[in-house]
C-alpha positions as protocol buffer text, in pm:
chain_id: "A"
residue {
  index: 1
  type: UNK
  ca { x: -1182 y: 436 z: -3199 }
}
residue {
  index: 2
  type: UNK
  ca { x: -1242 y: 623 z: -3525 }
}
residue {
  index: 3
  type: UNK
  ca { x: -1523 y: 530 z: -3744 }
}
residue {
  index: 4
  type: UNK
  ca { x: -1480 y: 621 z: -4069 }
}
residue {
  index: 5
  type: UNK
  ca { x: -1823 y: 582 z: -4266 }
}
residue {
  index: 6
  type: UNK
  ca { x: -1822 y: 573 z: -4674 }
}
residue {
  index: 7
  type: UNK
  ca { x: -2148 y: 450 z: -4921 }
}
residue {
  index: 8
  type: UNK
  ca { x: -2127 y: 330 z: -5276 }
}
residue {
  index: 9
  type: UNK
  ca { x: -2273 y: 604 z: -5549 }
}
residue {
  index: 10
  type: UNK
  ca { x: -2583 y: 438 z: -5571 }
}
residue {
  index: 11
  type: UNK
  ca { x: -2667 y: 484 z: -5193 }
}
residue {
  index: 12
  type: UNK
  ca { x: -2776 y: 844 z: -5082 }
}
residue {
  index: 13
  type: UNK
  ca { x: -2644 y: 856 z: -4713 }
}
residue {
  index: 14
  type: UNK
  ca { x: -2645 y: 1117 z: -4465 }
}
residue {
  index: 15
  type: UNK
  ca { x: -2555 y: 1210 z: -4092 }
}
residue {
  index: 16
  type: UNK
  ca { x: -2879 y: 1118 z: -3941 }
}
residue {
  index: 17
  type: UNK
  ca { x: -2908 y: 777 z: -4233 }
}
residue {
  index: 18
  type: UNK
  ca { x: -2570 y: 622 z: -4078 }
}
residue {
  index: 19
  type: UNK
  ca { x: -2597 y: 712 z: -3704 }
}
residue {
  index: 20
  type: UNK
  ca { x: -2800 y: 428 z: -3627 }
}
residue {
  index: 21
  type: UNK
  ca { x: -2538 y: 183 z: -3828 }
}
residue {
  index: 22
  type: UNK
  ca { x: -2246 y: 350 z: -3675 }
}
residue {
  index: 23
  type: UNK
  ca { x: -2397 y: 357 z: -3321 }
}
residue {
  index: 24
  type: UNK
  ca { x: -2465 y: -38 z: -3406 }
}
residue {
  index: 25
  type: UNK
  ca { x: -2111 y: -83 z: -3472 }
}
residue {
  index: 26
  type: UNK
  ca { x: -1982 y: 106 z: -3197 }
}
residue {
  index: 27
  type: UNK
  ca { x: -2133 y: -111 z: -2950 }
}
residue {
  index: 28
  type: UNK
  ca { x: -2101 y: -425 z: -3118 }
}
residue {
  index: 29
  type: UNK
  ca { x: -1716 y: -335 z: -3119 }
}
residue {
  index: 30
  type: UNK
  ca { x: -1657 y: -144 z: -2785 }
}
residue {
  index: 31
  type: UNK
  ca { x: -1485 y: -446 z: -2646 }
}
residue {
  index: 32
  type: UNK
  ca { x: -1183 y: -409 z: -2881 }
}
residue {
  index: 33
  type: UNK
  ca { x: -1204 y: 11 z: -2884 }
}
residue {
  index: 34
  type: UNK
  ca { x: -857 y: 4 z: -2657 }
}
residue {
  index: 35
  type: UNK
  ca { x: -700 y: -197 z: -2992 }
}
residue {
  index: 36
  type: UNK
  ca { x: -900 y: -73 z: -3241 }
}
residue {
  index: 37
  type: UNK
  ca { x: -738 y: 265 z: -3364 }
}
residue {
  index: 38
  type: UNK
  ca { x: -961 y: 341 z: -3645 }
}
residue {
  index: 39
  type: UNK
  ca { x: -1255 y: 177 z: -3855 }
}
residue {
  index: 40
  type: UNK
  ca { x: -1392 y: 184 z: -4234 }
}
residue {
  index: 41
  type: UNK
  ca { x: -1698 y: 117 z: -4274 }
}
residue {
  index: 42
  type: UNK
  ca { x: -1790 y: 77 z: -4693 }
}
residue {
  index: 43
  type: UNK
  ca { x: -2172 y: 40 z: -4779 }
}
residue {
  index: 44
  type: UNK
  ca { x: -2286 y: -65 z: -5079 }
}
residue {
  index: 45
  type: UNK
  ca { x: -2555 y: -181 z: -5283 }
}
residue {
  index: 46
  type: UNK
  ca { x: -2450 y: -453 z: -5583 }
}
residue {
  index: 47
  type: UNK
  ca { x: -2746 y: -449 z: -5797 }
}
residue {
  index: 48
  type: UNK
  ca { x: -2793 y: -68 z: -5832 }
}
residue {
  index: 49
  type: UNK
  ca { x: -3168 y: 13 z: -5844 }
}
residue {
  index: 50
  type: UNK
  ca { x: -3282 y: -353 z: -5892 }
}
residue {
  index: 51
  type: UNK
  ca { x: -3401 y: -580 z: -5632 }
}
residue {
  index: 52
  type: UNK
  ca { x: -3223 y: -893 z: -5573 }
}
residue {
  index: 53
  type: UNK
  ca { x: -3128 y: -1089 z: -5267 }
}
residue {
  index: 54
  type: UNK
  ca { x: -2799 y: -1048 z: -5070 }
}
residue {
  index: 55
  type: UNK
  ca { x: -2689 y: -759 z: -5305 }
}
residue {
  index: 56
  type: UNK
  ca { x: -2632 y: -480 z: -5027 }
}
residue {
  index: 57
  type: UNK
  ca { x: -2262 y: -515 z: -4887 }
}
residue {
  index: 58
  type: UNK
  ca { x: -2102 y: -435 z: -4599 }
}
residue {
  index: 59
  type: UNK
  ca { x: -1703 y: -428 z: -4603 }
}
residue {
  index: 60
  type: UNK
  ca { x: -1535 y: -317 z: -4210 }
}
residue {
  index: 61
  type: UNK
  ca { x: -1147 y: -263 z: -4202 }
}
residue {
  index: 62
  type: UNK
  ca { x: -1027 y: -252 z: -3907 }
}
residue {
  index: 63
  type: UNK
  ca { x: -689 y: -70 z: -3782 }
}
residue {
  index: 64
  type: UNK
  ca { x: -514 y: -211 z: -3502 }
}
residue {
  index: 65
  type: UNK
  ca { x: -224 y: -84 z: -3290 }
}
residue {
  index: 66
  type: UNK
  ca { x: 105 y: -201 z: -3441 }
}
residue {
  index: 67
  type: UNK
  ca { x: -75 y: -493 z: -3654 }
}
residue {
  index: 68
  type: UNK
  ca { x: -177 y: -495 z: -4019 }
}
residue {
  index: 69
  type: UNK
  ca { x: -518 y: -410 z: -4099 }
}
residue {
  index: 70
  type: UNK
  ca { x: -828 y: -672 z: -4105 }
}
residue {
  index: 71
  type: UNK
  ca { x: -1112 y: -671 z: -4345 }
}
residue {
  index: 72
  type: UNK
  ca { x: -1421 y: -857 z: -4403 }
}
residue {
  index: 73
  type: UNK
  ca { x: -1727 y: -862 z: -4602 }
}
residue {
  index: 74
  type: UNK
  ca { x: -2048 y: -930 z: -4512 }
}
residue {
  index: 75
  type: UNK
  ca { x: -2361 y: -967 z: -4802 }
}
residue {
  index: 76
  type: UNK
  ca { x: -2749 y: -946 z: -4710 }
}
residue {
  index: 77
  type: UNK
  ca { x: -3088 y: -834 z: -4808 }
}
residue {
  index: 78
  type: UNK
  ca { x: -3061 y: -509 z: -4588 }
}
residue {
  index: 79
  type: UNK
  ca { x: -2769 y: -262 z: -4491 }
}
residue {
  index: 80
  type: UNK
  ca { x: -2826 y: -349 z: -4146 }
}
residue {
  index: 81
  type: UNK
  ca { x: -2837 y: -678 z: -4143 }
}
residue {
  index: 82
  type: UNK
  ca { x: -2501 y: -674 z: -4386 }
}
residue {
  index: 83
  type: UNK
  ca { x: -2320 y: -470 z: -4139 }
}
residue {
  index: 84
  type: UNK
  ca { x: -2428 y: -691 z: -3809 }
}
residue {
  index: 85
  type: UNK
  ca { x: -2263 y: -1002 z: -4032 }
}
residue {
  index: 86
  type: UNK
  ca { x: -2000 y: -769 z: -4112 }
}
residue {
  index: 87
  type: UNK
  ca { x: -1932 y: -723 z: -3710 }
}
residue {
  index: 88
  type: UNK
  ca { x: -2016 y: -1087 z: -3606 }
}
residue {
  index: 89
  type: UNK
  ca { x: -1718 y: -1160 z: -3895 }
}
residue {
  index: 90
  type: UNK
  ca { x: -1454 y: -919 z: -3802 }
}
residue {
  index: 91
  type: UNK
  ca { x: -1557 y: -1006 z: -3334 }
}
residue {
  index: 92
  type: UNK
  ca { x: -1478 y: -1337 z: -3473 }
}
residue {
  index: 93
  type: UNK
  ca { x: -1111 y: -1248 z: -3667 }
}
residue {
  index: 94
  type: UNK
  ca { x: -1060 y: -1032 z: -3379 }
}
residue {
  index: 95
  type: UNK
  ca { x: -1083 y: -1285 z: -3103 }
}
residue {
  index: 96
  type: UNK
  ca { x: -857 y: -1507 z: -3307 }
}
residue {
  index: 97
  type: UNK
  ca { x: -582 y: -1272 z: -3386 }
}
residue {
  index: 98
  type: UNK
  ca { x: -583 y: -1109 z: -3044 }
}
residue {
  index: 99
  type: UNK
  ca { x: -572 y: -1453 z: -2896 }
}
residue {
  index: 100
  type: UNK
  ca { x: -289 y: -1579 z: -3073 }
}
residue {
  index: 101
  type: UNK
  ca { x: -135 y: -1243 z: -2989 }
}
residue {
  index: 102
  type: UNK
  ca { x: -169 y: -1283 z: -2621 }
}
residue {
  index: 103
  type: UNK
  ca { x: -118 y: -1655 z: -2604 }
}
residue {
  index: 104
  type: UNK
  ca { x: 240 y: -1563 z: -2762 }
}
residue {
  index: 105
  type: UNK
  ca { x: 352 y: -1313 z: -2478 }
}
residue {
  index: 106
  type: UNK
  ca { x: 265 y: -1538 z: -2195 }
}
């Protein structure tokens, strides 16, 4: 499973910045690496330089093996927080599609 990690212009990220956020995902995800061929991971922050609430944003695409891609969106106060909803959404579309999948072959 390929993580593919991208930030919005008004976040500065680096290497050592997303590690902990792509080490999050990684584990929150390993159940589905074997169907999971490759994962975008967008970060951004809404409001620019001002502080609101909910304005960072965390949008996962996942590729799977011979299916169309899945995306979801997560919004919170922090990047971390925006990218655990953004995992808890896409375990969630996962489970569903993967069920469906396997309830049609047996």
């Amino acid at each position: 499973m390929t993580i593919q990690f991208n930030t919005g212009n008004n976040i500065t990220g680096s290497e050592e910045q997303s590690a902990p956020l792509i080490a999050l995902i990684s584990d929150g995800l390993s159940r589905f690496s074997a169907q999971i061929t490759r994962l975008e991971v967008h970060l951004s922050d809404e409001d620019g330089n001002k502080d609101g609430l909910n304005d960072k944003r965390c949008m996962i695409e996942a590729r799977l093996e011979g299916m169309q891609p899945i995306a979801v969106t997560s919004h919170a106060n922090t990047h971390e927080q925006a990218v655990e909803g953004a995992i808890d959404k896409l375990m969630t579309s996962l489970e569903t599609i993967l069920g469906r999948k396997k309830s049609k072959i047996i």
